[in-house]
Backbone as CSV, one residue per row, in Angstrom:
resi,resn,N_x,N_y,N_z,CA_x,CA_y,CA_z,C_x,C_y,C_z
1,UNK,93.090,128.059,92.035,93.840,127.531,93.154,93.188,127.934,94.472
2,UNK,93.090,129.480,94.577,92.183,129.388,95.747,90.900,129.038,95.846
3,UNK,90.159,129.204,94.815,88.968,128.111,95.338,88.807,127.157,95.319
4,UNK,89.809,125.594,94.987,89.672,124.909,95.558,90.335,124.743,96.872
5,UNK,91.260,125.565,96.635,91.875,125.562,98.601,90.473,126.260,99.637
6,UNK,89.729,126.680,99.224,88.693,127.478,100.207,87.654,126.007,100.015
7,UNK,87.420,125.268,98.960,86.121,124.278,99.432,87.010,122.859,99.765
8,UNK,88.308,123.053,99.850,88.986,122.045,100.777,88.891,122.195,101.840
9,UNK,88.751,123.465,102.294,88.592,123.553,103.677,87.346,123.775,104.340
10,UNK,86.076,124.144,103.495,85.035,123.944,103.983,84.434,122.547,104.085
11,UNK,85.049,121.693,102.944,84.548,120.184,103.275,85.342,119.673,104.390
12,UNK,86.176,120.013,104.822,86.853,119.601,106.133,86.264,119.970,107.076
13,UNK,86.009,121.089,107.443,85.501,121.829,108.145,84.285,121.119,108.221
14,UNK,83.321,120.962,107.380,81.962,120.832,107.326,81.825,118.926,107.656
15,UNK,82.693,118.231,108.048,82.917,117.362,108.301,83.095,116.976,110.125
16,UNK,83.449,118.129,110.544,83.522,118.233,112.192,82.092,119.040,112.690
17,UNK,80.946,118.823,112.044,80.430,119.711,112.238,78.696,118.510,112.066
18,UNK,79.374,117.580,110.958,78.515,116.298,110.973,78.528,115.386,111.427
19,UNK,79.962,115.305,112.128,80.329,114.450,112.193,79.272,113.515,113.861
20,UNK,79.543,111.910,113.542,78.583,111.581,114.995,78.990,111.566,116.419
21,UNK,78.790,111.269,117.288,79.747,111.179,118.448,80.321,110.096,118.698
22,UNK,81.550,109.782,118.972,81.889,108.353,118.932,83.005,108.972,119.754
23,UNK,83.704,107.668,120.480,84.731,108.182,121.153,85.964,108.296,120.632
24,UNK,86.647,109.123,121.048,87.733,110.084,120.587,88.643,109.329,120.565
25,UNK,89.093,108.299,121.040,90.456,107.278,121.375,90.332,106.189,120.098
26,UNK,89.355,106.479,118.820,89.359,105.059,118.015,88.953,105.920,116.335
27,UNK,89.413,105.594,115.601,89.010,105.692,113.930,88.234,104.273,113.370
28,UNK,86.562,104.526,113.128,85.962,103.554,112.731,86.588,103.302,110.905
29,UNK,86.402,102.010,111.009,86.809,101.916,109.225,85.100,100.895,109.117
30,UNK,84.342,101.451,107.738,83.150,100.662,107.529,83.546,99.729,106.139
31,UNK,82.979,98.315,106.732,83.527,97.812,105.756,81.784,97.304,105.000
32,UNK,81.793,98.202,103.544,80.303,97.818,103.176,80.574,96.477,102.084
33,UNK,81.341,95.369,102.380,81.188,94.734,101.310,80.473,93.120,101.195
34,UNK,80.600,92.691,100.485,79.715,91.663,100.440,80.082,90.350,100.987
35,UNK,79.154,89.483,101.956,79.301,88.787,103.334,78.266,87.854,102.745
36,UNK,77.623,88.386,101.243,76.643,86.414,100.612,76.795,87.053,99.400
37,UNK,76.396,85.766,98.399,76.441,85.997,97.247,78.120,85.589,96.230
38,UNK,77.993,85.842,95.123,79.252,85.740,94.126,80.429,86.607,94.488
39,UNK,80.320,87.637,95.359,80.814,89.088,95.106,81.867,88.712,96.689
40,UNK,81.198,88.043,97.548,81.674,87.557,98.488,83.043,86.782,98.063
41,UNK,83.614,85.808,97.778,84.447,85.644,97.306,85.926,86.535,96.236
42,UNK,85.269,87.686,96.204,86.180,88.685,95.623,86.639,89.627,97.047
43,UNK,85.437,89.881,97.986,85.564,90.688,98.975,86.397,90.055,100.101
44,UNK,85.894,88.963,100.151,86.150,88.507,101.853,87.438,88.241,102.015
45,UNK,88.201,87.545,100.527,89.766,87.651,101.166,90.501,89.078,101.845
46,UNK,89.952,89.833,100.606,90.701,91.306,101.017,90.378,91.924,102.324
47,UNK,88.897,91.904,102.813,88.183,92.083,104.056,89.105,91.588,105.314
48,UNK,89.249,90.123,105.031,90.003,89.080,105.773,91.379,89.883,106.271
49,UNK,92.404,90.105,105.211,93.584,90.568,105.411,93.577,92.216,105.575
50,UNK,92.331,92.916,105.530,92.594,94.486,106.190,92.367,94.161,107.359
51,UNK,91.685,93.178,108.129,91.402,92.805,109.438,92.401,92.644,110.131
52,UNK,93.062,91.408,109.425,94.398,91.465,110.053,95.505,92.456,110.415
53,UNK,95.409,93.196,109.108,96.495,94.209,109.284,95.974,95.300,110.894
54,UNK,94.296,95.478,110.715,93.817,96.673,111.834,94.220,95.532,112.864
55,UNK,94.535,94.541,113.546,94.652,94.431,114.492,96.277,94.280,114.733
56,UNK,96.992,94.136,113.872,98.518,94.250,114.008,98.551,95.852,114.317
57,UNK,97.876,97.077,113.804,98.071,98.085,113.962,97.608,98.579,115.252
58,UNK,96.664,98.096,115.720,95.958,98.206,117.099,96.812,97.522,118.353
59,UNK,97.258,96.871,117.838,98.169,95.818,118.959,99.423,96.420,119.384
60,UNK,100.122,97.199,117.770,101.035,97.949,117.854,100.931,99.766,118.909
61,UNK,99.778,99.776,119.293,99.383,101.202,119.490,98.418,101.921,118.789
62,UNK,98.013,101.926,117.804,96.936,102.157,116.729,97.253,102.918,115.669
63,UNK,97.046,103.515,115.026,96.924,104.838,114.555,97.617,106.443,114.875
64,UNK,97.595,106.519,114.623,98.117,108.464,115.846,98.041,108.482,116.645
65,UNK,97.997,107.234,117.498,97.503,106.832,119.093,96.279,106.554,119.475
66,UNK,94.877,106.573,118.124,94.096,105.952,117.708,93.926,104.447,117.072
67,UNK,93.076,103.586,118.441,92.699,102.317,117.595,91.616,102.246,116.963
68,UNK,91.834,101.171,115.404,90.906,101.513,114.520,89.448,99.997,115.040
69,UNK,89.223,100.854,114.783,87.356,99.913,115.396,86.751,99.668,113.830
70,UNK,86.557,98.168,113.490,85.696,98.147,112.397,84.463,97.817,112.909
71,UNK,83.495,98.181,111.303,82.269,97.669,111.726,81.665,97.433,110.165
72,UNK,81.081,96.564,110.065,80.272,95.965,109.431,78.732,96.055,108.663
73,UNK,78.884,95.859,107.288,77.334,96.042,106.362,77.345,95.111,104.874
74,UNK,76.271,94.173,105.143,76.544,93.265,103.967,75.776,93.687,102.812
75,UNK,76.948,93.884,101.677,76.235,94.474,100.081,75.216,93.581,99.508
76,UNK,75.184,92.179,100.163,74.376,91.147,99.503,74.239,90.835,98.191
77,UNK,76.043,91.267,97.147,76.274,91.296,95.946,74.764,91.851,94.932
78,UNK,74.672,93.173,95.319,73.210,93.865,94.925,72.860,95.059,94.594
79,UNK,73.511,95.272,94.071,73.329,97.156,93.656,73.108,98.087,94.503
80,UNK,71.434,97.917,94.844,70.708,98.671,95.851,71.250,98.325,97.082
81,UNK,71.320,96.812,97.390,72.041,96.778,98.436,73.647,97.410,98.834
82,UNK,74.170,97.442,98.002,75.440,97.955,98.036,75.408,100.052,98.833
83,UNK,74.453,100.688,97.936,74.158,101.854,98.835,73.457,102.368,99.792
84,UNK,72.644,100.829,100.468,72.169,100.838,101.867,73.243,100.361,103.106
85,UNK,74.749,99.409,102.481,75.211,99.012,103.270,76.640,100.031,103.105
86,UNK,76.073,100.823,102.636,77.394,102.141,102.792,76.494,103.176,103.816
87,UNK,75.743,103.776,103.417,74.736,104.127,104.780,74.992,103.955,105.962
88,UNK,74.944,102.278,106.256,74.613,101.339,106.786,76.014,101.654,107.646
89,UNK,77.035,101.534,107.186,78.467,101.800,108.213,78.511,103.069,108.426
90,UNK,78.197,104.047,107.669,78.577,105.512,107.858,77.317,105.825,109.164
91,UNK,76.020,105.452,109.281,75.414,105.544,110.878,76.254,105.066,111.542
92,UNK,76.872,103.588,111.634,78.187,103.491,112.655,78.793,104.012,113.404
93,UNK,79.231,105.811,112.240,80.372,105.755,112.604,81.655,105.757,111.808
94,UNK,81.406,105.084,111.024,82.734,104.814,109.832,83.302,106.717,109.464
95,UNK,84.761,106.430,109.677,85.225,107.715,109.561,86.083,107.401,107.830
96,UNK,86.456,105.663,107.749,86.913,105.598,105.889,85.657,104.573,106.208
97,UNK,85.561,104.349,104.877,84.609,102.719,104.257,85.339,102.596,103.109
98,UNK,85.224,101.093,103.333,86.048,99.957,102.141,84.717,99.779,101.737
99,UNK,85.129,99.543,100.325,83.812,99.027,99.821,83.939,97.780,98.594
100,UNK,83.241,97.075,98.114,83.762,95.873,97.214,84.593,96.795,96.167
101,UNK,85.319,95.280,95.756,86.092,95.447,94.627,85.519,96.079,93.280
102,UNK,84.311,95.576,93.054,83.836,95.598,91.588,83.019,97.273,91.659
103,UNK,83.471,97.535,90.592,83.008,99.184,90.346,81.711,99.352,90.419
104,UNK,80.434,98.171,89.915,79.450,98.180,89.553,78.700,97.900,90.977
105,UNK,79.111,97.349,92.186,78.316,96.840,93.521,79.287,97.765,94.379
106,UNK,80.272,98.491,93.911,80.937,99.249,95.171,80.314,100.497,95.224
């Protein structure tokens, strides 16, 4: 019990410490999923409607008084591509990332 309560708190910890500079008033969400290909059609509805929801939540006030800022990386339904376009949001910025549906390209 206490050691995972001690590397809960060092990965927290060790998270403000990597973290990039971005401004303080917004929570990036990275969305790495797929924008061509077969895989696109599984992603983009769901993509579609978290969009919606971040801007009903942003409109509302945001977050903890944080608005959420997305940003964007296309998996190009591709394996390799899939862990360049997680990368790919986390330089962003991305503080969560969505990533496709399918276990095998997410």
């Amino acid at each position: 019990m206490r050691l995972t309560t001690l590397l809960g708190i060092l990965a927290g910890a060790s998270t403000l410490w990597i973290a990039p500079a971005r401004a303080a008033d917004e929570i990036v969400v990275g969305f790495a999923t797929a924008a061509s290909g077969f895989m696109q059609a599984y992603d983009k509805p769901a993509q579609d409607a978290a969009l919606i929801r971040i801007d009903e939540i942003n409109k509302a006030g945001g977050l903890l008084g944080k608005k959420l800022k997305p940003v964007f990386a296309d998996t190009k339904t591709d394996q390799a591509e899939g862990a360049k376009a997680g990368l790919a949001v986390l330089d962003q910025g991305a503080d969560l990332v969505i990533v496709s549906c399918d276990y095998d390209f997410g």
